[in-house]
VORO-458237 format. One record per residue (C-alpha): x, y, z. Coordinates in Angstrom, 1 decimal, always signed. Example, Ala and Ser with C-alpha at 12.3 -4.5 7.8 and 13.67 -1.06 7.14 Angstrom:
BEGIN
+--------+--------+--------+
!     px !     py !     pz !
+--------+--------+--------+
!  +12.3 !   -4.5 !   +7.8 !
!  +13.7 !   -1.1 !   +7.1 !
+--------+--------+--------+
END
This chain:
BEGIN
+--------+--------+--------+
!     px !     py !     pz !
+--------+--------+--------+
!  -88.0 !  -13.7 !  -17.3 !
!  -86.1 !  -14.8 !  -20.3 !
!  -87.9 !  -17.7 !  -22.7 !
!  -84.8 !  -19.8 !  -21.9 !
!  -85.5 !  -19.6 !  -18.4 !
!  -89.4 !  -19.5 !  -18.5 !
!  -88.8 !  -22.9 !  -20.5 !
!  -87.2 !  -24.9 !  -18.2 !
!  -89.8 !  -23.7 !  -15.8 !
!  -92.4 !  -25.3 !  -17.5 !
!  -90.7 !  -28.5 !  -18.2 !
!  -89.5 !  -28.4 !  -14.8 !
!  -93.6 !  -28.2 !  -13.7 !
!  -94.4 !  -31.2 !  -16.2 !
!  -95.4 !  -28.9 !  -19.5 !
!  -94.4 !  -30.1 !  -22.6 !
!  -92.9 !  -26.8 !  -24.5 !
!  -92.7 !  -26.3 !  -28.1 !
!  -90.9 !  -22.6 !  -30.1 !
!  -91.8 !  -19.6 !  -27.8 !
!  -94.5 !  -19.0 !  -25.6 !
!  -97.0 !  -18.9 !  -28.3 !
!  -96.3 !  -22.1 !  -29.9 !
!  -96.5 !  -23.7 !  -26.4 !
!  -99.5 !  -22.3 !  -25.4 !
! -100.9 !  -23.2 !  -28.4 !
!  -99.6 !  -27.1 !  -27.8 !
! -100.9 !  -27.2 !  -24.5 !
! -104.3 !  -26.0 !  -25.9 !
! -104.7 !  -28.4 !  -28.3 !
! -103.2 !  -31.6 !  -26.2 !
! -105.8 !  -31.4 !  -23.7 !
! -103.3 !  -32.7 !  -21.3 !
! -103.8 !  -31.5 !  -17.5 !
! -101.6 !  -28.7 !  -16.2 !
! -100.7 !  -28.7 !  -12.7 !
! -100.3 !  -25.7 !  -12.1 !
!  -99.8 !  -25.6 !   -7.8 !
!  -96.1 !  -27.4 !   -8.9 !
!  -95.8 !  -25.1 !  -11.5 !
!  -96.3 !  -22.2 !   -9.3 !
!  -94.5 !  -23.6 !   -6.8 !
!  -91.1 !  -23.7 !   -9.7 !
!  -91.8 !  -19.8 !  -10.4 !
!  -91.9 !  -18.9 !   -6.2 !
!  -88.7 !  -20.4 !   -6.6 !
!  -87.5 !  -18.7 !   -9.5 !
!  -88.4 !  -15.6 !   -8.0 !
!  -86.4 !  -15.7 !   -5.2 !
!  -83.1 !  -16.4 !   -7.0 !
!  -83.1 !  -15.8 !  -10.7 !
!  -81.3 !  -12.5 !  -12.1 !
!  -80.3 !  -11.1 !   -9.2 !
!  -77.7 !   -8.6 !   -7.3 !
!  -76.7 !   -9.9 !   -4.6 !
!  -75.0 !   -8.5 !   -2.0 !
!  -73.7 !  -10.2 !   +1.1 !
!  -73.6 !   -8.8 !   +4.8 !
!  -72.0 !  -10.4 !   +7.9 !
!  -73.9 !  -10.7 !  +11.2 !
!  -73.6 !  -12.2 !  +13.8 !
!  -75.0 !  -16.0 !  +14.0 !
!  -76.0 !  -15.5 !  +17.5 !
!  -78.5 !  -12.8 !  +16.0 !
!  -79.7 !  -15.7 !  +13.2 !
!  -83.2 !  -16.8 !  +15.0 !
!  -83.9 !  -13.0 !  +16.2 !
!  -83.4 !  -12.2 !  +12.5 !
!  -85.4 !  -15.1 !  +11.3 !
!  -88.3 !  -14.9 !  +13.3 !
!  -88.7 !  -11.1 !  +12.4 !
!  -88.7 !  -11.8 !   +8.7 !
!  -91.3 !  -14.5 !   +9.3 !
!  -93.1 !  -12.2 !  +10.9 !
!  -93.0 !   -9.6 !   +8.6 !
!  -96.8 !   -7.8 !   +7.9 !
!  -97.2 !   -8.3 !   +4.3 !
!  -99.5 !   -5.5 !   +2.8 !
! -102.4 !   -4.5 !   +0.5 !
! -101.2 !   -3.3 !   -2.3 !
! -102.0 !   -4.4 !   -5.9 !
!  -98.5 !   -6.1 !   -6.0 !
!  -99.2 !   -8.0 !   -2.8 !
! -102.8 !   -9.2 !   -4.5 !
! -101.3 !  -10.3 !   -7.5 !
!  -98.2 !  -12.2 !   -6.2 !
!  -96.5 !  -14.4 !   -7.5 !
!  -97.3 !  -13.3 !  -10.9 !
!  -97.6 !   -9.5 !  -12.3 !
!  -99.6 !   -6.3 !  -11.8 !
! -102.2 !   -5.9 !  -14.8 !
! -100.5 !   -3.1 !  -17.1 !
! -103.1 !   -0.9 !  -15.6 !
! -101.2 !   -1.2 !  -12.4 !
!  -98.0 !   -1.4 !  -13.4 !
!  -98.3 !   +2.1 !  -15.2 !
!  -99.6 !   +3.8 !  -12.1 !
!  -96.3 !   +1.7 !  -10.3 !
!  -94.0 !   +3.2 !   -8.6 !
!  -90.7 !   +2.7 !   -6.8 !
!  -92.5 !   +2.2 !   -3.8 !
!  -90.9 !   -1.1 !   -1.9 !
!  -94.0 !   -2.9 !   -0.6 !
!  -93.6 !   -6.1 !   +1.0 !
!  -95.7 !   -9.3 !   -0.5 !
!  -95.3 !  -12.9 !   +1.0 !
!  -92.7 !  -14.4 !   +3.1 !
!  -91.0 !  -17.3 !   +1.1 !
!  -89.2 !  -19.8 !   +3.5 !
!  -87.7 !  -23.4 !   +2.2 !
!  -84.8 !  -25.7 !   +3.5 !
!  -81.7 !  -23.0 !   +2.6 !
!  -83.2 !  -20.0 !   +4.9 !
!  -86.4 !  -17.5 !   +5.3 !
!  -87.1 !  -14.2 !   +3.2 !
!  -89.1 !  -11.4 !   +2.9 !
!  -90.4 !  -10.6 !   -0.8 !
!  -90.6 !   -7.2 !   -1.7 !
!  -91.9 !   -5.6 !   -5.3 !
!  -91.5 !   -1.8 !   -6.5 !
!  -92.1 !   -0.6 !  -10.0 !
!  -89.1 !   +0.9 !  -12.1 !
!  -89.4 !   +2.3 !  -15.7 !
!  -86.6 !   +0.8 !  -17.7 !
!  -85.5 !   +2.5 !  -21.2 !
!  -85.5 !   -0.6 !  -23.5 !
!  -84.7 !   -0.9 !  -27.4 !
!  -87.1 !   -2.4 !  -29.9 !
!  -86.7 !   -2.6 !  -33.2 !
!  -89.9 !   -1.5 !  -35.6 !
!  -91.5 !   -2.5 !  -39.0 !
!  -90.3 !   -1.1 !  -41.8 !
!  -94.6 !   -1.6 !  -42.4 !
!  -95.3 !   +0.6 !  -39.6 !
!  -94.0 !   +3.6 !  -42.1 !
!  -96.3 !   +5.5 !  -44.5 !
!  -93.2 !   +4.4 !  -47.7 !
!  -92.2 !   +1.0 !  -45.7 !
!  -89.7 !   +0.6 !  -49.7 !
!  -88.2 !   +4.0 !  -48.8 !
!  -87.1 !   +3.0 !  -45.4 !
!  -85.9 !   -0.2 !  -46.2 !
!  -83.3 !   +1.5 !  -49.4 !
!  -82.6 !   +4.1 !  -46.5 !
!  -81.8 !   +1.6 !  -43.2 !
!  -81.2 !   -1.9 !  -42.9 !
!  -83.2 !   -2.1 !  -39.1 !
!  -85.1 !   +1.0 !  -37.3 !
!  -84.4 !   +1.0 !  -33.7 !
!  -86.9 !   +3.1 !  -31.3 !
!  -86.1 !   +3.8 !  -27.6 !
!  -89.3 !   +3.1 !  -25.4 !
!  -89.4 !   +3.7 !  -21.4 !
!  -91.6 !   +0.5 !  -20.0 !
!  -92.8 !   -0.3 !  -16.1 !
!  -91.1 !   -3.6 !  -15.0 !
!  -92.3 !   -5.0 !  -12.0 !
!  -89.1 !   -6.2 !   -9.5 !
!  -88.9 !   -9.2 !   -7.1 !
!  -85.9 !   -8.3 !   -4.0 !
!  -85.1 !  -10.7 !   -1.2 !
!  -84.1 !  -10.4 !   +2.2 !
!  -82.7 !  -13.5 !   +3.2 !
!  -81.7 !  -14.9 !   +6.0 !
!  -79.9 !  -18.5 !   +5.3 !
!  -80.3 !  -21.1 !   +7.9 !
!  -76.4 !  -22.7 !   +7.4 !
!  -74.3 !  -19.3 !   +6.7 !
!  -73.6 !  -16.1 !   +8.5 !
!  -74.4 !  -13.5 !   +6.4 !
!  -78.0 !  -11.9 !   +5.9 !
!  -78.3 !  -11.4 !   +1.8 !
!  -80.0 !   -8.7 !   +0.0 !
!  -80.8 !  -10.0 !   -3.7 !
!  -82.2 !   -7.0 !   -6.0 !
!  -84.1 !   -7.8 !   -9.1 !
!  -81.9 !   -6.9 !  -12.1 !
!  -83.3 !   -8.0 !  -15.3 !
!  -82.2 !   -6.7 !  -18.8 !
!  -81.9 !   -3.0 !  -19.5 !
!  -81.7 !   -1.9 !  -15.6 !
!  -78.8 !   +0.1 !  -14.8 !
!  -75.9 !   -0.1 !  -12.1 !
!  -77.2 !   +3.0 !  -10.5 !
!  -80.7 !   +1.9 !  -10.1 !
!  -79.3 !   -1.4 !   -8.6 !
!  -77.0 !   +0.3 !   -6.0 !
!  -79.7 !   +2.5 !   -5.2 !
!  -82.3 !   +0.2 !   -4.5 !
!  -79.6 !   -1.9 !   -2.1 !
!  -79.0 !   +1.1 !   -0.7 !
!  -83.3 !   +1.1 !   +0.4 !
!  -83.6 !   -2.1 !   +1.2 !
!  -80.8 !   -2.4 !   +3.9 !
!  -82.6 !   +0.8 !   +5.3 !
!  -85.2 !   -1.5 !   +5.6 !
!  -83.7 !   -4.4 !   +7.4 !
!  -81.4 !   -1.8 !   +9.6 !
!  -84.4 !   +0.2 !  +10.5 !
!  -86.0 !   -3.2 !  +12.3 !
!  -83.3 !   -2.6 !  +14.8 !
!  -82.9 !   -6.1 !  +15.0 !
!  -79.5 !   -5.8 !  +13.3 !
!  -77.2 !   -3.5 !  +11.9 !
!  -76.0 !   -3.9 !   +8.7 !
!  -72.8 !   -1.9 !   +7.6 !
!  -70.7 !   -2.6 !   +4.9 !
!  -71.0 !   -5.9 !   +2.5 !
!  -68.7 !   -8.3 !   +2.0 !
!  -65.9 !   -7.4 !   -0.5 !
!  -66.0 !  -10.1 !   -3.5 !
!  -62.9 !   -8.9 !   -5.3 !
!  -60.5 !  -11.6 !   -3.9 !
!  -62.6 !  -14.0 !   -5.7 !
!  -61.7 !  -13.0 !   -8.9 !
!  -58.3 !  -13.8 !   -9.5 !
!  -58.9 !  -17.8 !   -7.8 !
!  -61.8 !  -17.6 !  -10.1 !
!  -59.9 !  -16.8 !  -13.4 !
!  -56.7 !  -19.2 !  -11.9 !
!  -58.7 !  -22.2 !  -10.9 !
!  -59.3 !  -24.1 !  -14.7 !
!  -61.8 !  -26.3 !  -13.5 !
!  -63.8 !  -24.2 !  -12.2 !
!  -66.8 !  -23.6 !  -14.2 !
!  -66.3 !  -21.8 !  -17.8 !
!  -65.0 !  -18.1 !  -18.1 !
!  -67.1 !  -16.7 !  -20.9 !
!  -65.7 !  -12.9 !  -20.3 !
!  -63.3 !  -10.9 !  -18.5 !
!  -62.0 !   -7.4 !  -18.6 !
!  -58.8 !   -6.5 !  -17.5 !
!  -56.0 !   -4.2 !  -18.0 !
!  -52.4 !   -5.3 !  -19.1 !
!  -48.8 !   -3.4 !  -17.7 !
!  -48.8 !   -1.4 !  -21.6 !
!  -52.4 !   +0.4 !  -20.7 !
!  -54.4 !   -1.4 !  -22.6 !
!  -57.8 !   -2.2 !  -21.5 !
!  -58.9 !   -5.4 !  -22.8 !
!  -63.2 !   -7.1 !  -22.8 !
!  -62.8 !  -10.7 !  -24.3 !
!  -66.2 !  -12.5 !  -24.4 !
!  -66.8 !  -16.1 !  -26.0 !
!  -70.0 !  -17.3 !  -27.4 !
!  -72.3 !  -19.5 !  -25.6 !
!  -72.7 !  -21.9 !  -28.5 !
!  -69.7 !  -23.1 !  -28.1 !
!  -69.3 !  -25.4 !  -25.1 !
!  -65.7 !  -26.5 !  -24.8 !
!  -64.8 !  -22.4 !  -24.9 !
!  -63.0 !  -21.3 !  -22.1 !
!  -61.4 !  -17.5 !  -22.3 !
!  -59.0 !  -18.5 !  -20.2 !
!  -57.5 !  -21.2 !  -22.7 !
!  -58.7 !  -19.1 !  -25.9 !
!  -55.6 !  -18.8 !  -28.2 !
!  -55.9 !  -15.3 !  -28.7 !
!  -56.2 !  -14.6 !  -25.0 !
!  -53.2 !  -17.2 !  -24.3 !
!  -50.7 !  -15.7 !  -26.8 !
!  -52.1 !  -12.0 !  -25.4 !
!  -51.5 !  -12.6 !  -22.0 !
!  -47.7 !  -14.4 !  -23.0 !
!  -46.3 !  -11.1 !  -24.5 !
!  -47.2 !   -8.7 !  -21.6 !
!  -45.6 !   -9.0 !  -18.2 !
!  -48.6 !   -9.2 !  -16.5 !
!  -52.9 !   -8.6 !  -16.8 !
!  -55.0 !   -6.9 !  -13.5 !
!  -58.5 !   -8.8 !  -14.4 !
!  -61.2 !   -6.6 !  -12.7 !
!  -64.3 !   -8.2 !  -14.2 !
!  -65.4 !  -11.6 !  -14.7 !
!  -68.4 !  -14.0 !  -15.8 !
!  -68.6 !  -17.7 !  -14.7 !
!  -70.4 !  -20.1 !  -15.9 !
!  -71.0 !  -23.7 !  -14.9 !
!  -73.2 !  -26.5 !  -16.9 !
!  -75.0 !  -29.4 !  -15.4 !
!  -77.6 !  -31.6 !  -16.5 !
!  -80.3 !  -33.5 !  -14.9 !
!  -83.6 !  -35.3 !  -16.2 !
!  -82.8 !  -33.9 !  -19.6 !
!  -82.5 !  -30.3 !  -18.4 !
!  -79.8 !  -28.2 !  -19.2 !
!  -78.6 !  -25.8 !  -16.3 !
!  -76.2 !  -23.0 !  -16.5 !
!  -75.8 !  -20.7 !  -13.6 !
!  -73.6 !  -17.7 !  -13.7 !
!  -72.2 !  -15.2 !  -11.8 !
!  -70.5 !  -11.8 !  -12.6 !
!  -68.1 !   -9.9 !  -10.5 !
!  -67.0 !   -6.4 !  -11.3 !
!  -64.9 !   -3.8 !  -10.4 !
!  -65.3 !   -0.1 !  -11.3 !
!  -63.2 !   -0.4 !  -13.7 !
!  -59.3 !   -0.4 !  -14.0 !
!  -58.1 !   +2.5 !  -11.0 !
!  -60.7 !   +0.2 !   -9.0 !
!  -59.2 !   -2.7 !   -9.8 !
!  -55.7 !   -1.3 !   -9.1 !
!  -56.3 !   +0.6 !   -5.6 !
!  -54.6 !   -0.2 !   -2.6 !
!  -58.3 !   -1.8 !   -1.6 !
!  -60.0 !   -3.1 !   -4.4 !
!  -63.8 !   -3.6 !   -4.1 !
!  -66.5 !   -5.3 !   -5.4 !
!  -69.9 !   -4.8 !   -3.0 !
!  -71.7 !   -7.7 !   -4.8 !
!  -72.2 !  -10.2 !   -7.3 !
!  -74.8 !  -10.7 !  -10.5 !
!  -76.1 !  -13.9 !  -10.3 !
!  -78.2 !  -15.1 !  -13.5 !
!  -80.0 !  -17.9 !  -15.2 !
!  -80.7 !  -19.7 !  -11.6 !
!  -83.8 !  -21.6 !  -12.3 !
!  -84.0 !  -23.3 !   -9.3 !
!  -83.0 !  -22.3 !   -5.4 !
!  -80.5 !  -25.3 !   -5.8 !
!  -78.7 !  -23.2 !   -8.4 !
!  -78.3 !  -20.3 !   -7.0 !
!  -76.8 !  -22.2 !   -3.5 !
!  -74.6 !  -23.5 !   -5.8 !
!  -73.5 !  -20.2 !   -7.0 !
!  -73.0 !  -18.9 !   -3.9 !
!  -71.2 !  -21.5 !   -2.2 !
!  -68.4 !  -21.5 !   -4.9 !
!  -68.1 !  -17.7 !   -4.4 !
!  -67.9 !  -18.0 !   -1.1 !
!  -65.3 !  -20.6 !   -1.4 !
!  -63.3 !  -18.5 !   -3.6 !
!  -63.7 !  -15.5 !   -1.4 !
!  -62.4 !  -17.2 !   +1.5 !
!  -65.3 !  -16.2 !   +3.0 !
!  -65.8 !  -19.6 !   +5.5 !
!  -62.4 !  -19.0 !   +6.8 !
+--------+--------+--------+
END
């Protein structure tokens, strides 16, 4: 979980936070002031069932909805160190002897739908920088390099979902896809978990909804939400990744000059990747919800049948966020005609 999201979390749950997690932990200390920590578990539960996820959405048949529901709720959760710990993480002790196991650990259920929460361990290559102190001549490095970089492989404990929502027709499969996963790792464990819910024989889940009509409403529609990227190819062959910076709040790449006068000189652009974001506020608390769609690339983007098998859905603090997510992709996908 980010510190961006892990602080709204904690405001969320009535903690007052201060610069980082040590700074607040370190306030809260020293205040004195009570922690309630059943609501602020109860704002991570959520979190866990919707932030930074890969969602992928199936059809089935609403007639099937209750026969579905009732065998998620019903679901045997097991004994394994993940299951004993949930909601929060494995010791490292158990997270090095993780593996990519998919063992199922609670059955979440609120007023949007039921799910079934499963955790597996996957080692993730991550970057970190390190002290120019950590060297024997720490001078000599620091005339040589202006940053030292090291590649480290870490266990990182995952959160999927199976769920089943109460008010729409198709069963979602949300994998856990925090920073430095891969997009084969992500496919691959979709891939497992609808063995899962297929091997029930409750349902049979084939193919998932195909998001790519979304994108071109989505980059059309000006008020909706913020583009802050998009990649797309133009009719000369070039391949083109504009990205705006967060900080600046009244940037739109679909209005950027640069993009504008780009787009003005070529007969036409093929988008086949896109970020949305949307900003709200309430009780002082910034939210900004965002969802990616992307193509394989260009000749994806450009086949007679375009796909685009799910969507990344990130910085959802709450349950209410990612709804909202989903419901303006689903309106832009046509998908509740």
């Amino acid at each position: 979980m980010t510190w961006t999201n892990a602080r709204m979390l904690l405001r969320m749950g009535g903690v007052s936070t201060s610069h980082g997690w040590d700074q607040t932990l370190k306030k809260v200390t020293e205040s004195g002031v009570k922690v309630d920590y059943g609501k602020l578990e109860d704002c991570f539960v959520e979190h866990l069932l919707c932030g930074e996820k890969y969602t992928k959405l199936y059809p089935v048949d609403p007639a099937l909805r209750d026969a579905i529901q009732t065998k998620i709720a019903n679901a045997s959760v097991g004994t394994s160190p993940a299951s004993a710990s949930y909601p929060y993480l494995m010791s490292e002790k158990e997270l090095a002897e993780g593996t990519g196991d998919l063992n199922v650990v609670q059955v979440e259920s609120n007023e949007d739908g039921v799910g079934i929460i499963y955790s597996s361990v996957l080692w993730v290559k991550t970057r970190e920088e390190i002290s120019f102190e950590d060297f024997d001549h720490p001078q000599d490095m620091k005339n040589r390099y202006e940053e030292v970089i090291g590649l480290a492989r870490k266990p990182v404990q995952m959160y999927h979902v199976v769920w089943m929502p109460h008010h729409r027709d198709f069963l979602e499969i949300r994998v856990d896809a925090p920073r430095g996963i891969i997009e084969a790792d992500i496919h691959a464990l979709h891939s497992r978990m609808k063995d899962e819910v297929n091997a029930w024989g409750v349902v049979k889940l084939e193919g998932s909804v195909n998001l790519f009509p979304a994108v071109l409403p989505f980059y059309e529609d000006a008020t909706e939400g913020t583009v802050t990227q998009m990649t797309f190819q133009t009719t000369t062959g070039a391949i083109k990744d504009e990205k705006m910076p967060r900080r600046r709040r009244d940037a739109d790449q679909r209005t950027e000059a640069y993009h504008v006068a780009g787009k003005e000189a070529v007969e036409a652009i093929a988008i086949y990747r896109i970020t949305v974001e949307w900003g709200f506020a309430e009780d002082d608390l910034n939210f900004i919800p965002s969802v990616t769609l992307g193509a394989s690339g260009p000749a994806g983007a450009q086949s007679k049948d375009p796909l685009i098998s799910g969507a990344l859905v990130k910085n959802c603090v709450r349950a209410s966020d990612y709804e909202f997510v989903i419901e303006r992709l689903g309106k832009k996908a046509k998908l509740d005609s």
